[in-house]
N, C-alpha and C positions, 0 to 999 in steps of 0.2 A: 305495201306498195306493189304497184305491177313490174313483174321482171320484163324484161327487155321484148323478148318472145309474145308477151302480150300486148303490146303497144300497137296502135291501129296504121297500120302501112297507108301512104300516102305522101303529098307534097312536101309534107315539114318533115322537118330533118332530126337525126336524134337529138341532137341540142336542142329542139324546140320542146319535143316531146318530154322527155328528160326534165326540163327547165318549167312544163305545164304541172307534170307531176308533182316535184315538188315544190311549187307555188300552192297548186293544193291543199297539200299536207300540211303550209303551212297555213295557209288561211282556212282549213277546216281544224289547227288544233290540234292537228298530230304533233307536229313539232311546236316547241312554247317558245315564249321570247327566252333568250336565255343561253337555249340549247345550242352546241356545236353540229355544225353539220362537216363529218370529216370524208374528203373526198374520195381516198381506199375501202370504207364502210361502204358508201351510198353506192360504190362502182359494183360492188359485190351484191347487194342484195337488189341494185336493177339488172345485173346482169350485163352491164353494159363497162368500155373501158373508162379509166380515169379519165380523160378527152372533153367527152359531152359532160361530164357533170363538175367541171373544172369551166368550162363554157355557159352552163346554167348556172351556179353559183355567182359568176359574174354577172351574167343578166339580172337576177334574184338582186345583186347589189345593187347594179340600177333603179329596180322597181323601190328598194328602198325597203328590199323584205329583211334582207341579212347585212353584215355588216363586216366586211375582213376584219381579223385584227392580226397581225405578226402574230406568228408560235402560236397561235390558238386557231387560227383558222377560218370560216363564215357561222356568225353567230349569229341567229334567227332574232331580229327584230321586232317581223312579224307587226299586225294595225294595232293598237293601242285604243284604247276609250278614247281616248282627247281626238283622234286621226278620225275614227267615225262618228263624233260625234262632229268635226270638220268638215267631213263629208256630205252629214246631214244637211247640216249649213249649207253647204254649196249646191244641194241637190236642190233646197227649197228655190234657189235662184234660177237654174238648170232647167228642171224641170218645169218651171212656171212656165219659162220661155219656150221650150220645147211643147208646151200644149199649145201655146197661142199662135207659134207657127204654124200646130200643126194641125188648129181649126180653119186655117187661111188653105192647106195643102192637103188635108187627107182625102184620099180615094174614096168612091162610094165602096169598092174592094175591101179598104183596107178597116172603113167603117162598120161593114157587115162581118170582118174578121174580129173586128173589137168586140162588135155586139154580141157575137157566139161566143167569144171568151167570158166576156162578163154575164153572159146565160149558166156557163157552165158552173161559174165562182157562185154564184146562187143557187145553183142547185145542189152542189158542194156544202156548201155553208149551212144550207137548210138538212142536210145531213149530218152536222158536227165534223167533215172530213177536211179537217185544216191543212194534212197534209196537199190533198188537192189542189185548194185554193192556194195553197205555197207556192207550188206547182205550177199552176197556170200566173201568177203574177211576173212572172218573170216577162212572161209572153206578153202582157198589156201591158207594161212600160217596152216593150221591145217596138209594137206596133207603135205607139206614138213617137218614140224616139227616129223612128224612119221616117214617119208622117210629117216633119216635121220639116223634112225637107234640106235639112242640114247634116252633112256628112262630118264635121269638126264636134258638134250637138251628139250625135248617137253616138260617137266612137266614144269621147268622154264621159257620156253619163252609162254605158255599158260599160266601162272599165270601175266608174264607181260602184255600181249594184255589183258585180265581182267582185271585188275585194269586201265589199261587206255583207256578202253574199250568207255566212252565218248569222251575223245579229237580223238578216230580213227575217231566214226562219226561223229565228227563235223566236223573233214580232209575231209573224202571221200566226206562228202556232200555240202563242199565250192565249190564256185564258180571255175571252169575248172578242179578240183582234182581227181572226177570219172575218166575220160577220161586220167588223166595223170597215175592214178592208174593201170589201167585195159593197157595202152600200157606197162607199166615198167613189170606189170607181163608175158604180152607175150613176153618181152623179159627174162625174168627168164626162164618161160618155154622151150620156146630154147633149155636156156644151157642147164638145165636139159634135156631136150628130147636128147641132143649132148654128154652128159653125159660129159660135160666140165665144170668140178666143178672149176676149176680158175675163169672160164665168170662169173656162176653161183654165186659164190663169191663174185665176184665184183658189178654185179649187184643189188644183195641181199643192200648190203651194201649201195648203192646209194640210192634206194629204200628206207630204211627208212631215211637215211639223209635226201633226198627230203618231208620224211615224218614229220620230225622233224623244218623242215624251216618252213614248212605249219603251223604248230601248233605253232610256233614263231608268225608268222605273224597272225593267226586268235588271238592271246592272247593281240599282240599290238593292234589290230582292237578295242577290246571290253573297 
């Protein structure tokens, strides 16, 4: 993890920064469900005092990543199968709605931002570069999720693509998934370009279904 020294200066505060970091850690896997996270350790190897990670630790319990227990201390949680596969669930509802608003609302700007992402996701994909295409998916649910015209819509379904922000790349980067990803968004784009927010809808909704099979099947593989 980054020592304190390396933390990027600005508005947030160490407790935020502190509290980003090891959200991280835990939803990339560093830390497992299970593990102790003890406050004198974490202070020492960010560099920082016991204060801010006595502060993130308690936010981490809000988000519902760790969990106090008396004499043991915050115990990592951390998202579970059942949690993202919950998630999946609620994205296919989420994000249905968030394409149909946002074939009633997208910018020609924001249209032509799409189209170049999903140029690049192809030309990506026709190179076998999954990493890429990982990469830039981030960015095409971020543009419809603002497109969408709902500020309650983007903050939500951006907090859920983050916490399950591992199992997307392990989606995008299984075997044949780039290439199924990057065609399903050209056809999103479409509707959206046709500003036929029913299609856009529908296919939204397939779209993470299809997503949610994958991460089925990559979780029975392991």
């Amino acid at each position: 993890m980054e020592k304190a020294d390396d933390f990027r200066s600005g508005t947030n505060s160490l407790r935020e920064q502190v509290f980003r970091e090891l959200e991280k850690a835990i939803l990339d896997g560093v830390y497992s469900p299970g593990d102790s996270l003890i406050e004198l350790k974490l202070s020492s190897e960010l560099g920082v005092s016991r204060t801010p990670v006595r502060e993130a630790l308690r936010q981490l319990e809000l988000e519902g990543l760790v969990k106090t227990i008396p004499n043991k201390g915050a115990i990592v949680i951390g998202v579970s199968e059942k949690d993202m596969e919950d998630i999946y669930n609620i994205r296919m509802v989420l994000e249905s709605l968030a394409s149909k608003w946002a074939a009633e609302n997208i910018t020609d700007e924001e249209l032509s931002e799409l189209g170049d992402v999903v140029e690049l996701q192809e030309f990506y994909a026709a190179k076998g570069d999954a990493v890429r295409v990982w990469q830039l998916d981030t960015k095409f649910h971020e543009i419809i999720f603002s497109s969408s015209g709902s500020k309650p819509l983007k903050h939500t379904l951006s907090n859920f693509h983050h916490y399950i922000q591992r199992a997307r790349e392990m989606s995008v980067k299984s075997a044949g998934r780039a290439e199924s990803v990057t065609k399903e968004h050209r056809k999103i784009y479409e509707a959206l370009k046709a500003r036929d927010g029913e299609a856009a809808a529908k296919l939204a909704e397939e779209h993470v279904k299809y997503a949610l099979e994958n991460f089925i099947k990559n979780c029975k593989a392991e």
